[in-house]
C-alpha angles and dihedrals in degrees: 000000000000095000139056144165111247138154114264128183122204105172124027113253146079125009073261091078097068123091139190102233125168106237135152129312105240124242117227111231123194125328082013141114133201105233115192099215119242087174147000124206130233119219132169084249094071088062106053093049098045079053097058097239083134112030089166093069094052138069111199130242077059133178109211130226145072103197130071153160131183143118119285111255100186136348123231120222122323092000104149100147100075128020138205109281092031117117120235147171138190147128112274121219119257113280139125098270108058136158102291093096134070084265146020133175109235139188112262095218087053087064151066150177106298114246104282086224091045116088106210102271093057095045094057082056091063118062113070094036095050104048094045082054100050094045094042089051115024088031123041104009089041085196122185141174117314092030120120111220126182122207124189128204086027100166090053127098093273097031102051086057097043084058083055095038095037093044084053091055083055093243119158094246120218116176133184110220137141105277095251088071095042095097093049090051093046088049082054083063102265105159100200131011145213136210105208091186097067098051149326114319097217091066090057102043117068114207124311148183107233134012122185110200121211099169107049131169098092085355096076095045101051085045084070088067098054097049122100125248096284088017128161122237098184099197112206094161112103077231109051099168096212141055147206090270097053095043084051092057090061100043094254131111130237131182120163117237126222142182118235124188109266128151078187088056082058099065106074093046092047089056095059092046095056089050096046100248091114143050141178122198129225114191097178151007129212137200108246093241083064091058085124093055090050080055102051100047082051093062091044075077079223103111115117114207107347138305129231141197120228109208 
């Protein structure tokens, strides 16, 4: 076990640019464990970094992915928490070798015990998702019943989590999605939905509370108009189009969400999972050689729930 297949990206670009190459099997070093991956996780993300959007985030030569699951293969020094055989899952910090390979070497303290009821492809689609929603929603909105939250880009990883998140906090859901996903939204708990392809979204909306914004760019600036007087915009696009400044001129509030890497974030949706209370949908699974195809449908903007590779 020296050797192993994994994407690596030399030049920014296309999903053309990266490549299935055999390379090292990493060593874990302390605080560290060796995870064979079961599955690796496919975020919009990926995509922007692999693009070069944002050169100052990435090292080339470059390994994609953020997301994983797999079965820990060894444990670096002093490791006590997991051991070799166990099933885990996590985000992994930011570095040049991610998930998209047969192994990768993780923090312990990014990871946890995989959802009991999740084989290893659908938990790799958790993670990241999971923890932007929970923050975005339990954290920072704080929304509760009687509250009206819009979520755009519901049907996405992130989106189609925050319906979930956002119905068991007892908020009235409204989410924007192409009409062919409006009955499975509606199944998650929205309570009301919105074709952005046949119009503004702020004609069909009336106020709300709270709007998280997946998509970004215009989006972030028309959400302003349909937030209440104190209302929340929660930003998770890498371009949010808007600030802190321009949502205080009008009276609103705006703050930007992030994932960050926590075995302990994980707990809370693990635990949902494993009741039932929560899903996340995989609607499809790639062989890690098609990592480029994974990307390419991601950036069609017409996924619905996450995809995952396969190695």
């Amino acid at each position: 076990m020296n050797r192993m297949h994994a994407i690596v990206q030399s030049s920014f670009g296309g999903p053309e640019v990266l490549t299935c190459a055999e390379t090292d099997v990493p060593e874990p070093g302390p605080g560290q464990v060796l995870v064979r991956v079961g599955g690796a996780g496919v975020n919009p993300g990926d995509t922007v970094l692999r693009s070069g959007r944002v050169p100052e985030l990435v090292t080339l030569p470059w390994t994609p992915g953020n997301d994983v699951a797999g079965v820990v293969a060894r444990v670096g020094e002093g490791v006590t928490r997991f051991g070799a055989g166990d099933e885990v899952y996590g985000m992994l910090p930011l570095s040049a070798r991610g998930a998209y390979a047969e192994y990768v070497v993780a923090p312990v303290a990014a990871l946890a015990p995989k959802p009991k009821n999740l084989g290893l492809a659908q938990a790799a689609a958790v993670p990241l998702v999971a923890i932007t929603a929970w923050r975005a929603l339990f954290g920072l909105a704080e929304a509760g019943p009687g509250d009206r939250v819009l979520i755009h880009a519901a049907a996405g990883g992130v989106g189609h989590v925050a319906v979930q998140l956002a119905k068991e906090l007892g908020a009235h859901v409204i989410g924007t999605a192409r009409p062919g996903k409006h009955d499975w939204l509606r199944g998650l708990g929205a309570d009301e939905l919105v074709d952005y392809t046949a119009g503004d979204f702020r004609t069909a909306v009336a106020p709300v509370d709270v709007v998280l914004d997946l998509v970004g760019g215009e989006y972030g600036t028309r959400s302003l108009d349909v937030l209440r007087p104190g209302g929340l915009l929660i930003g998770a696009a890498i371009d949010p189009g808007v600030d802190e400044a321009r949502a205080a001129e009008r009276g609103l509030r705006y703050v930007w969400v992030t994932a960050e890497p926590s075995g302990e974030a994980l707990e809370p949706v693990t635990r949902r999972i494993e009741d039932g209370r929560l899903t996340v949908v995989v609607e499809r699974t790639y062989p890690l050689a098609e990592a480029a195809a994974a990307h390419r449908a991601i950036e069609e903007k017409r996924t619905t729930g996450k995809l995952v590779l396969v190695p």
